[in-house]
Structures are given as structure tokens and as C-alpha cells.
Backbone and ligand atoms as CSV (ligand in chain L), in Angstrom:
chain,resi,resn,atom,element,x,y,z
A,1,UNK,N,N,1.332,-22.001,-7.342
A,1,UNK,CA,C,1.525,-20.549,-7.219
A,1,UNK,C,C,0.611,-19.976,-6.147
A,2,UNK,N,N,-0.976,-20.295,-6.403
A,2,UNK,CA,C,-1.342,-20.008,-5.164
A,2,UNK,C,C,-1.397,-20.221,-4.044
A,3,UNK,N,N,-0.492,-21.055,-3.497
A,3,UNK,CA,C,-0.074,-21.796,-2.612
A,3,UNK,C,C,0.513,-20.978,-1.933
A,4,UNK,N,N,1.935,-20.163,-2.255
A,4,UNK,CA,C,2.756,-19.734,-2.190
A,4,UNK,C,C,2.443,-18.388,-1.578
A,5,UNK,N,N,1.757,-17.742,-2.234
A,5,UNK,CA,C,0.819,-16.298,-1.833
A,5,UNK,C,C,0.056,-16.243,-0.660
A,6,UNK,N,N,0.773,-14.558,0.287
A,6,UNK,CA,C,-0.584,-15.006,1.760
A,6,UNK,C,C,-1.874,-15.130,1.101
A,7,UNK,N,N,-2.698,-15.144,2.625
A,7,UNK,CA,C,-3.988,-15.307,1.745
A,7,UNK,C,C,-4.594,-14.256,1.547
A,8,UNK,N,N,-5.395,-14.335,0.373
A,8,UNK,CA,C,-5.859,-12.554,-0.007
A,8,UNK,C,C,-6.636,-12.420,1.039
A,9,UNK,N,N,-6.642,-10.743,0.961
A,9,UNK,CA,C,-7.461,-9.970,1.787
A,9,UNK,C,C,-8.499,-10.182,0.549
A,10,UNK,N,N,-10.327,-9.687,1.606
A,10,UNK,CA,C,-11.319,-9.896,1.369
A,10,UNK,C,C,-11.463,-8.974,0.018
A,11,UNK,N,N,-12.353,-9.511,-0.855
A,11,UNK,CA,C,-12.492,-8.852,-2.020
A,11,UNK,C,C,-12.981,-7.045,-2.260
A,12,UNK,N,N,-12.323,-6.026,-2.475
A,12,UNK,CA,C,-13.367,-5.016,-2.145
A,12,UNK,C,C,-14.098,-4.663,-3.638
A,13,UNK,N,N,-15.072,-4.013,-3.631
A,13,UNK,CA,C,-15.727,-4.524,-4.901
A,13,UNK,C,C,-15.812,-2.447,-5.599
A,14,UNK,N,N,-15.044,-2.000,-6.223
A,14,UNK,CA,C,-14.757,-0.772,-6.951
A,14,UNK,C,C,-15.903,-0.647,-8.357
A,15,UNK,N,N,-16.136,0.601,-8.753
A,15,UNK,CA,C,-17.018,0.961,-9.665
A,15,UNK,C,C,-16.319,1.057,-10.134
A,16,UNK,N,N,-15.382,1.688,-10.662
A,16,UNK,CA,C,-14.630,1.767,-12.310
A,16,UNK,C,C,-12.983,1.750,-12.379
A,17,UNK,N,N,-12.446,1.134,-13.207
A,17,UNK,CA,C,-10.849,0.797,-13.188
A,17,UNK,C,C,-10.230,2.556,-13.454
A,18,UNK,N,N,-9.676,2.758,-12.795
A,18,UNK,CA,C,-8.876,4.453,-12.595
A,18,UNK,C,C,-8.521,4.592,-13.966
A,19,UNK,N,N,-8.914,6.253,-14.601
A,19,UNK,CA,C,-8.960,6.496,-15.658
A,19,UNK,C,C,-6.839,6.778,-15.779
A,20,UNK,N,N,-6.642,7.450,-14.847
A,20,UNK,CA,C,-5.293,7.471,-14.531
A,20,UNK,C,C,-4.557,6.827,-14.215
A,21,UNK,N,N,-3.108,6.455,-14.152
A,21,UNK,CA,C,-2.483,5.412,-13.382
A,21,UNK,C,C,-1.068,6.037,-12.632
A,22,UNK,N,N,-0.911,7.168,-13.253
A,22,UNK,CA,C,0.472,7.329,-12.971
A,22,UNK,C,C,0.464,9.371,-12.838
A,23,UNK,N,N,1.436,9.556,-11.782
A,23,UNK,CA,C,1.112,10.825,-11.533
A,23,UNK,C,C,2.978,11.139,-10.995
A,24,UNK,N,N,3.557,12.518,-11.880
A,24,UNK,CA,C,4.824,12.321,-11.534
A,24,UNK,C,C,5.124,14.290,-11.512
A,25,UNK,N,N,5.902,14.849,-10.985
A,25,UNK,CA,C,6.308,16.089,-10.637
A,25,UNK,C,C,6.653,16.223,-11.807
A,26,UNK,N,N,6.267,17.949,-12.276
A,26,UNK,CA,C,7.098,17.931,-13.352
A,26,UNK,C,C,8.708,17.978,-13.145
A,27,UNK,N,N,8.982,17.792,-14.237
A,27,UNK,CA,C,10.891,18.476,-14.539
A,27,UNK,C,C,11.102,17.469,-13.795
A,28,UNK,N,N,11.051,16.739,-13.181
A,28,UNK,CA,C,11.951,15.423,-12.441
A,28,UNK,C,C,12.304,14.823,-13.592
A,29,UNK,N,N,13.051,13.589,-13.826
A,29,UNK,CA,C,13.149,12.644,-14.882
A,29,UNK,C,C,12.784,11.438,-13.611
A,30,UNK,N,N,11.942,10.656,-15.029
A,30,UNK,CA,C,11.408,9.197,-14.036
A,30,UNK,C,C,12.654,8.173,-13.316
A,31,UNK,N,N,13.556,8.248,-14.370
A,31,UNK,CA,C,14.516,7.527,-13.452
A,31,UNK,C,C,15.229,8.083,-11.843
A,32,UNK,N,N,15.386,9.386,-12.284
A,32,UNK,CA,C,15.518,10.299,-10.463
A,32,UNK,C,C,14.175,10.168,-9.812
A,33,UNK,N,N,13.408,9.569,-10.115
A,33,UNK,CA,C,12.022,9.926,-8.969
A,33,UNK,C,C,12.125,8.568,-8.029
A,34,UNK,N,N,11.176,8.680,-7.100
A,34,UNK,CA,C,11.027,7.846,-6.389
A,34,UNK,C,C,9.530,7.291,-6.353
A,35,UNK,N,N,8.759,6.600,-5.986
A,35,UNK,CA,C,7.617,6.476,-6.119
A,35,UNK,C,C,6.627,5.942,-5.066
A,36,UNK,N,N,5.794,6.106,-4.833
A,36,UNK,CA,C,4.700,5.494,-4.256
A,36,UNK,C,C,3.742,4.740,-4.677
A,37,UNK,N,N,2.809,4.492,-4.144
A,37,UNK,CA,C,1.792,3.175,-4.763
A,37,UNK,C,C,0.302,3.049,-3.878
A,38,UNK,N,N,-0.484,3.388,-5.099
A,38,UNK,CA,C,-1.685,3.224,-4.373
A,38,UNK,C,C,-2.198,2.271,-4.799
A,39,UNK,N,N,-3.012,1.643,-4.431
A,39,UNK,CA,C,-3.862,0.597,-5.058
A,39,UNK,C,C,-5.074,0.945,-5.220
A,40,UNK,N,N,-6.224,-0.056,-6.546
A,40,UNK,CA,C,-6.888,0.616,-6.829
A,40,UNK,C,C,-8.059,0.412,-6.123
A,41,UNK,N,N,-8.003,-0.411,-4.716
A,41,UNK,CA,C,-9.473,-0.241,-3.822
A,41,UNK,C,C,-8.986,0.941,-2.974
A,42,UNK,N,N,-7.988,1.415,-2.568
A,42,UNK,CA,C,-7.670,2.683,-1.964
A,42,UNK,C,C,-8.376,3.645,-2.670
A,43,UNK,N,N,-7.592,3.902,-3.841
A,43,UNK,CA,C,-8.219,5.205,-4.640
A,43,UNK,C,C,-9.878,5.236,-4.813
A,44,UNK,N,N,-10.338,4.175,-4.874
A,44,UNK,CA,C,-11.979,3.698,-4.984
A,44,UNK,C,C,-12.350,4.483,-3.218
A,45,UNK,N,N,-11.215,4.039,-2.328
A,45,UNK,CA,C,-11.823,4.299,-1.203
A,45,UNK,C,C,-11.907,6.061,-0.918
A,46,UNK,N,N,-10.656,6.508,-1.539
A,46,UNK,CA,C,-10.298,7.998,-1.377
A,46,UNK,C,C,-11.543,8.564,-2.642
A,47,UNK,N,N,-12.166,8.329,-3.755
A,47,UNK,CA,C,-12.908,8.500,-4.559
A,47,UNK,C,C,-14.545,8.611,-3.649
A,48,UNK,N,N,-15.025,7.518,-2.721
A,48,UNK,CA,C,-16.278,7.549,-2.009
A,48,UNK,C,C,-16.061,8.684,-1.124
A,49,UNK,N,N,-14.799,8.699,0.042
A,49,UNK,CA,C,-14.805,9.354,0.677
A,49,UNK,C,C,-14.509,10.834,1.024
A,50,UNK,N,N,-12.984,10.838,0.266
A,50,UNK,CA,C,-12.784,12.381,0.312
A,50,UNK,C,C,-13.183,13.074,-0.850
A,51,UNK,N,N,-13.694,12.539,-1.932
A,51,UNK,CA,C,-14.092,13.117,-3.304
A,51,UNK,C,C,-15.957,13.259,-2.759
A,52,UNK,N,N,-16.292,11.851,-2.857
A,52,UNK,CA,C,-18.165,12.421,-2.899
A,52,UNK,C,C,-18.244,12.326,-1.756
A,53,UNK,N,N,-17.624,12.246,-0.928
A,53,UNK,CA,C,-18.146,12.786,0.597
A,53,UNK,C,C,-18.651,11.724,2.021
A,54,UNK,N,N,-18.925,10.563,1.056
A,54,UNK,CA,C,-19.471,9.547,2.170
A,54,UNK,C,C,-18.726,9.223,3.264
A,55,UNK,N,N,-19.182,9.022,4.131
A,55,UNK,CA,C,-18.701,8.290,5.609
A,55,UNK,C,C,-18.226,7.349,5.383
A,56,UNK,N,N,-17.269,6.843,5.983
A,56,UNK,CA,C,-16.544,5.354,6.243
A,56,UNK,C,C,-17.536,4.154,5.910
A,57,UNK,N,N,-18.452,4.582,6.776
A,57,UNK,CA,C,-19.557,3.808,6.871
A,57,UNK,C,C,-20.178,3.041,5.407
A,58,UNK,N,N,-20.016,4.914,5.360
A,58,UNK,CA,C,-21.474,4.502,3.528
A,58,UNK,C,C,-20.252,3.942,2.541
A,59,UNK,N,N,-19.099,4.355,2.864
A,59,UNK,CA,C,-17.947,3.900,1.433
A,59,UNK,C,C,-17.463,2.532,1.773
A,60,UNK,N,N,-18.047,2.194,3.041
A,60,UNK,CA,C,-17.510,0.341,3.634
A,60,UNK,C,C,-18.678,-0.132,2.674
A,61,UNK,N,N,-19.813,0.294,2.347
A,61,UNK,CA,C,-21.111,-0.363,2.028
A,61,UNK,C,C,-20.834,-0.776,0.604
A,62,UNK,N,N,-20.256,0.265,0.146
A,62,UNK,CA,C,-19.835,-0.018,-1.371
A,62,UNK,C,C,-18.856,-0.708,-2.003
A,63,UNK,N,N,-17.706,-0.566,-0.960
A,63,UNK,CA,C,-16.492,-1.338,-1.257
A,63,UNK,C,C,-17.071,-2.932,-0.333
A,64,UNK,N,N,-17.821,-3.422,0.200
A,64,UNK,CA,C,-18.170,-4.202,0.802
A,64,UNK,C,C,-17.061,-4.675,1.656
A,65,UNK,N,N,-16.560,-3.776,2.421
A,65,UNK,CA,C,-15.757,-4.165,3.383
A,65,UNK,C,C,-16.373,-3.543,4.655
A,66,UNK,N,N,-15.686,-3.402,5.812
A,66,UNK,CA,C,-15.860,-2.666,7.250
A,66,UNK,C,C,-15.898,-1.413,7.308
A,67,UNK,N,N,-16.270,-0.588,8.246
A,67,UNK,CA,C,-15.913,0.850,8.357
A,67,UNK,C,C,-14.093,0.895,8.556
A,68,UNK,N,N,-14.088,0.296,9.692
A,68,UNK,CA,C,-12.694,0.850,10.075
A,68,UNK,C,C,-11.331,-0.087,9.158
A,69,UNK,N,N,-12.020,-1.022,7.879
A,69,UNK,CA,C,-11.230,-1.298,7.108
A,69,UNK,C,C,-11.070,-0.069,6.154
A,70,UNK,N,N,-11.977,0.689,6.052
A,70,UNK,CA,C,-12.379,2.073,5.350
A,70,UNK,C,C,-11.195,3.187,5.504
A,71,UNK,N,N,-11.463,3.177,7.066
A,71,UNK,CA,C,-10.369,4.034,8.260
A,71,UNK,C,C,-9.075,3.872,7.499
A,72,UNK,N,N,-8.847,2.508,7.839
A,72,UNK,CA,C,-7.250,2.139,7.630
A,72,UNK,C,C,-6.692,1.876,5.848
A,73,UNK,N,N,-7.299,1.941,4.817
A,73,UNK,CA,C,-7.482,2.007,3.401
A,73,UNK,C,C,-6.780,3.624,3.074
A,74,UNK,N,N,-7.662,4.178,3.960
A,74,UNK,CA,C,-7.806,5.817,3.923
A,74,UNK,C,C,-6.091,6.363,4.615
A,75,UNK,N,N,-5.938,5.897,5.645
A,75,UNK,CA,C,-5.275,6.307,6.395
A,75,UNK,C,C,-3.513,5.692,5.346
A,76,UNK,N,N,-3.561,5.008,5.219
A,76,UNK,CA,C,-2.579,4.958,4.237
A,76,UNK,C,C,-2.418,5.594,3.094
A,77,UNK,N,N,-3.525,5.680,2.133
A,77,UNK,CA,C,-3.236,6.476,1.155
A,77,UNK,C,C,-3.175,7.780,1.080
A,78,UNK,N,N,-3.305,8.390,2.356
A,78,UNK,CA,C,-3.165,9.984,2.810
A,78,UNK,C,C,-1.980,9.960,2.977
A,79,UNK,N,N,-1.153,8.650,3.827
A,79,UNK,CA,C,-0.117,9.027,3.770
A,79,UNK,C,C,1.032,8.883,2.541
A,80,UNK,N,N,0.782,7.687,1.783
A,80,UNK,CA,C,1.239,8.162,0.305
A,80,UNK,C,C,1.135,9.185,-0.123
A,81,UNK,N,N,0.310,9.384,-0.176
A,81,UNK,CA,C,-0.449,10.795,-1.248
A,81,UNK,C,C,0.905,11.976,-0.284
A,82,UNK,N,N,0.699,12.342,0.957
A,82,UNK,CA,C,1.411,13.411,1.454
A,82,UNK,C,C,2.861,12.311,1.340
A,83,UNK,N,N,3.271,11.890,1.100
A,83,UNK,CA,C,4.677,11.279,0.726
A,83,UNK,C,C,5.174,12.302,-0.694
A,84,UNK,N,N,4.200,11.367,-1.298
A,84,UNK,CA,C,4.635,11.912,-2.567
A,84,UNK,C,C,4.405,13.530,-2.731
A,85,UNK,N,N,3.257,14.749,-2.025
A,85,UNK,CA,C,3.283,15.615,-2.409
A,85,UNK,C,C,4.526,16.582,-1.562
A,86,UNK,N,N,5.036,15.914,-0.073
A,86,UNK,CA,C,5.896,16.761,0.725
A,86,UNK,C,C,7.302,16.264,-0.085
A,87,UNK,N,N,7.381,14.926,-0.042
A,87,UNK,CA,C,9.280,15.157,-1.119
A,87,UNK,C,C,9.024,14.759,-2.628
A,88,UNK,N,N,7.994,15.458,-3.225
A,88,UNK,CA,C,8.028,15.388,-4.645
A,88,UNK,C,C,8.598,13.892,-5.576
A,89,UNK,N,N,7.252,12.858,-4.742
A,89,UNK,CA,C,7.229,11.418,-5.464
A,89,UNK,C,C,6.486,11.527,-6.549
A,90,UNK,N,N,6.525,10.137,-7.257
A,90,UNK,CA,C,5.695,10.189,-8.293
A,90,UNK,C,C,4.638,9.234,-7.281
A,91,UNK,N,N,3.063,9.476,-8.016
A,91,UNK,CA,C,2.644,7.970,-7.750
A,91,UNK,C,C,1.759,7.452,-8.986
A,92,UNK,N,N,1.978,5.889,-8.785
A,92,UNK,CA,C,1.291,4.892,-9.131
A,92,UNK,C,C,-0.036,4.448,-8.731
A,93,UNK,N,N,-1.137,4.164,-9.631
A,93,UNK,CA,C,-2.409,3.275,-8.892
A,93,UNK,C,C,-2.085,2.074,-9.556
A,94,UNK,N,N,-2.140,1.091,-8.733
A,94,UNK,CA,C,-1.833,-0.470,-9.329
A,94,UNK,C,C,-2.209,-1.224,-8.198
A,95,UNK,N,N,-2.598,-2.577,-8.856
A,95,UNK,CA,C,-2.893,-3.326,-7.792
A,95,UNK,C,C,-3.771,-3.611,-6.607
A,96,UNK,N,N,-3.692,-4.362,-5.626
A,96,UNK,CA,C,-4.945,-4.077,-4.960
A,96,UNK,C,C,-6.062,-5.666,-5.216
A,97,UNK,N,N,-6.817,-5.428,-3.840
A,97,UNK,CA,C,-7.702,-6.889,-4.089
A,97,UNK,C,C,-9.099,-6.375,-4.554
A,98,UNK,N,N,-9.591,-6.405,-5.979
A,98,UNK,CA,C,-11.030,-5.638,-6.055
A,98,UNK,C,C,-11.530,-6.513,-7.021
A,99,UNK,N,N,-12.885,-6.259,-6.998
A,99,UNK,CA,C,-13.332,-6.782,-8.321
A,99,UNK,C,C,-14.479,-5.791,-9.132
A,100,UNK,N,N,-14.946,-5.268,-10.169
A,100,UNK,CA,C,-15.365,-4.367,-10.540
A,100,UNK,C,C,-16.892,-4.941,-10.444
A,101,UNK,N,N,-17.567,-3.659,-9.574
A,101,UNK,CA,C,-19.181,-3.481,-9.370
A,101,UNK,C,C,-19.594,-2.945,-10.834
A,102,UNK,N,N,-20.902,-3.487,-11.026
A,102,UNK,CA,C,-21.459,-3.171,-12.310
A,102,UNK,C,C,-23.110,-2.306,-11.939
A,103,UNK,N,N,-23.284,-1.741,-12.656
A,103,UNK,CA,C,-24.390,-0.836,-12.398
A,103,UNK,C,C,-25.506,-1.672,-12.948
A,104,UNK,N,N,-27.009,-2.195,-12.423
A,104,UNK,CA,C,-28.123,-3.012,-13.032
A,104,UNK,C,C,-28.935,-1.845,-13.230
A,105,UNK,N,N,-29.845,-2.111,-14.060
A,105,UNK,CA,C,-31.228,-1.360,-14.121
A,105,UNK,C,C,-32.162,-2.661,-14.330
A,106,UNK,N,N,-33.045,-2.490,-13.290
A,106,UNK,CA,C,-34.736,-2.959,-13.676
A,106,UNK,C,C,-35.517,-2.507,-14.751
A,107,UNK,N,N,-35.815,-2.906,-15.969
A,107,UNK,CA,C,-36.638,-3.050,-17.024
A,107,UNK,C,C,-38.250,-2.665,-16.961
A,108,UNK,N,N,-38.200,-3.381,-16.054
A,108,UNK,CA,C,-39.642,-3.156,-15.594
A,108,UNK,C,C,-40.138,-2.017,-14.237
A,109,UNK,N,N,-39.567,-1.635,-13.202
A,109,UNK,CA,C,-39.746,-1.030,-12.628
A,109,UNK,C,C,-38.537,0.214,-12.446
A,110,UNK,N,N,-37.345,0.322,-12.842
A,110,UNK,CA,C,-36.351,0.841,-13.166
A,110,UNK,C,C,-35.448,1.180,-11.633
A,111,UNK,N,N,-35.517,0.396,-11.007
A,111,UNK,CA,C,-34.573,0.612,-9.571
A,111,UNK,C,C,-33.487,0.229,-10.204
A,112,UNK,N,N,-32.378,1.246,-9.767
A,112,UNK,CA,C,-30.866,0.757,-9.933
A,112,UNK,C,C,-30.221,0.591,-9.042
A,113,UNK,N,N,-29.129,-0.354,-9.038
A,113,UNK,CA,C,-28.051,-0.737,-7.891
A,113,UNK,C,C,-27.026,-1.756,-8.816
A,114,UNK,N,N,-25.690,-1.107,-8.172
A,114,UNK,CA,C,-24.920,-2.019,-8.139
A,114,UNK,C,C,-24.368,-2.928,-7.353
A,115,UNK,N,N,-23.767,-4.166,-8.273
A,115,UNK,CA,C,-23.143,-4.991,-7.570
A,115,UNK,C,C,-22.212,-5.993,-8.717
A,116,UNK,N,N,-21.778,-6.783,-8.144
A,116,UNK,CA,C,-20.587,-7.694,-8.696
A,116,UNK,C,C,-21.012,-8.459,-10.359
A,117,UNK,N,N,-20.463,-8.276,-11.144
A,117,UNK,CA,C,-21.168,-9.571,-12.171
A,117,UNK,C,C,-21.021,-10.893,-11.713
A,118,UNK,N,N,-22.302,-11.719,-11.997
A,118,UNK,CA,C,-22.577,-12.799,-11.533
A,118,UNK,C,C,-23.568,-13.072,-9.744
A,119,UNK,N,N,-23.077,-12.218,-9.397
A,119,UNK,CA,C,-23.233,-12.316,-7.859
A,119,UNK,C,C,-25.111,-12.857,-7.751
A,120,UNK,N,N,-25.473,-13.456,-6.947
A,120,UNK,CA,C,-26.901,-14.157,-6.847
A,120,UNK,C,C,-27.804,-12.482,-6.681
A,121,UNK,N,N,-27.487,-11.499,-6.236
A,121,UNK,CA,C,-28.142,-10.438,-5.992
A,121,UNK,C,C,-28.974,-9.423,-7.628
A,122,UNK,N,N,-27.885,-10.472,-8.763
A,122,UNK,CA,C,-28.173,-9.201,-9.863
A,122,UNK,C,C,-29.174,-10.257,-11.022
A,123,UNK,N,N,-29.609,-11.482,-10.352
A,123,UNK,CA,C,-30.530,-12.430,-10.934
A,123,UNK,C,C,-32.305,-11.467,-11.210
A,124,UNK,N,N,-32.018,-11.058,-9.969
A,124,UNK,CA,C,-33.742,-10.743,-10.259
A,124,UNK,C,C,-33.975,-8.882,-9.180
A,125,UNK,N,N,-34.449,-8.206,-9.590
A,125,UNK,CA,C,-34.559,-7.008,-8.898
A,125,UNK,C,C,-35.054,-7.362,-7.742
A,126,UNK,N,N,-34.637,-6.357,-7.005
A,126,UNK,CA,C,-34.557,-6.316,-5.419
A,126,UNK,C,C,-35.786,-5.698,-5.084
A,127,UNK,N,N,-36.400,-4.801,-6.141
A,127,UNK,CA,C,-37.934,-4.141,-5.699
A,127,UNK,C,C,-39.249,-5.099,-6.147
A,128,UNK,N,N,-38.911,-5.509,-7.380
A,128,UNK,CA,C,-40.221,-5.779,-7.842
A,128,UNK,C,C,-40.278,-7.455,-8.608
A,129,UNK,N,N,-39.030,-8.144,-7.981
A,129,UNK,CA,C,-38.582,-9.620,-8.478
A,129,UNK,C,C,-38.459,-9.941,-10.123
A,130,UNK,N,N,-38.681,-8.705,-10.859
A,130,UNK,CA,C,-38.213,-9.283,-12.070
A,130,UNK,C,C,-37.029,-9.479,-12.713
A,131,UNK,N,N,-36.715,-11.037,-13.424
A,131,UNK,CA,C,-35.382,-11.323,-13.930
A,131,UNK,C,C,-34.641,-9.762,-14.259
A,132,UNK,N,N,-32.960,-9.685,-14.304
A,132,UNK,CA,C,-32.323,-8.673,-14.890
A,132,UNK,C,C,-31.413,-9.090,-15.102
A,133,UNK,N,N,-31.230,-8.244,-16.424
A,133,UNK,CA,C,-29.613,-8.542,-17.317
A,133,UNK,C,C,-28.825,-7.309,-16.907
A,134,UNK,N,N,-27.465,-6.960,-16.789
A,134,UNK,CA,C,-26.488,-5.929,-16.699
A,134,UNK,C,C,-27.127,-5.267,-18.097
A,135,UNK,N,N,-26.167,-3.940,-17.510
A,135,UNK,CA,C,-26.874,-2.403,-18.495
A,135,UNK,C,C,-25.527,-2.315,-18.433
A,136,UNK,N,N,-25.112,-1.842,-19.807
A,136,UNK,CA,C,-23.925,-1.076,-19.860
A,136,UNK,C,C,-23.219,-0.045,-19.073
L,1,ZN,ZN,ZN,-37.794,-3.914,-10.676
């Protein structure tokens, strides 16, 4: 099977699985609608950028991808998004190459940062080298 599949694009790494999934006009019926599709490192990307404000830059840092992979993330789901709001689509968040960032706290000195579960970075704090376990 995985054989068969291109090869994935690079992992982007999202803070939290979308509380929403599905967004539809009223009074349409779902079977008359048409739909669009975001995925959920897009919406992660439209969430850094046009929601809290960060630069390409700072929302490449988080999604651990490029700036101008940022650009082009963005630049599509604007145009979904105005798809669906100029001829009254529904849309979908689904899908997508991500893996969910987890928030650490240091115990001992209390610096926080996230990053991936497992990843070699969330072994030991980045300020003050002591072991760390994930925080809820
Ligand atoms: Zn520490």
C-alpha cells in the first residue's frame, strides 16, 4: 500500500486536532451542496497566521516547514475558504500530512516549548538539562 502512494510531503507538526470539522450554509441541504476541503496543517497554518498574527516565518517555525511552504498552505486555503464563501460551499477540515505538537514543561526550572512526542528534543530541557516528561 505504501508503495503505491506519492511520497508524503514533509511532516508539518500542528498543536491541536480542529475542534470543528465541517462548516455548511444554512438552508442548503447537504446533498445540493458542494464542498471544499481544507486540511488540517492548512487550518493550523490559517490559525498561526491570520488568527494570532504570526509571519510566515514565525508559523513555518511551528509547523516546521518553510516560509514560502507557509505562503503556498495559505494561499490555497484562502482560496477555498473564498470558494466556499462567494458560491455558498460547504467546507470540510480533513486530512493533511501533520503530526500533533505537544506542549512540555520543565519541573525544575519551568521553560515551556513544544514539540513532537517522542522527538530527541523533549528528553531533557533545553534551558537547564533536566530529564522531562510531557504535561498534559
Ligand atoms: Zn528546565
Amino acid at each position: 500500500m505504501a508503495e503505491l502512494m506519492p511520497r508524503p510531503k514533509k511532516t508539518r507538526y500542528v498543536a491541536q486536532e480542529p475542534g470543528v470539522t465541517f462548516f455548511k450554509p444554512r438552508g442548503i441541504p447537504l446533498r445540493n451542496l458542494e464542498q471544499v476541503i481544507i486540511t488540517v496543517d492548512e487550518l493550523e497554518a490559517l490559525r498561526l497566521s491570520d488568527f494570532l498574527g504570526l509571519s510566515h516565518e514565525e508559523a513555518g517555525q511551528q509547523l516546521k516547514v518553510s516560509r514560502p511552504t507557509v505562503t503556498r498552505m495559505l494561499a490555497k486555503a484562502h482560496q477555498a475558504i473564498a470558494d466556499a464563501l462567494v458560491n455558498g460551499k460547504a467546507i470540510k477540515i480533513e486530512g493533511g500530512f501533520y503530526s500533533l505538537n505537544y506542549l512540555f514543561r520543565c519541573p525544575q526550572c519551568g521553560h515551556q516549548w513544544s514539540a513532537p512526542e517522542n522527538s530527541p528534543e523533549v528528553q531533557v530541557c533545553l534551558k537547564c538539562d533536566q530529564p522531562v516528561s510531557k504535561s498534559p
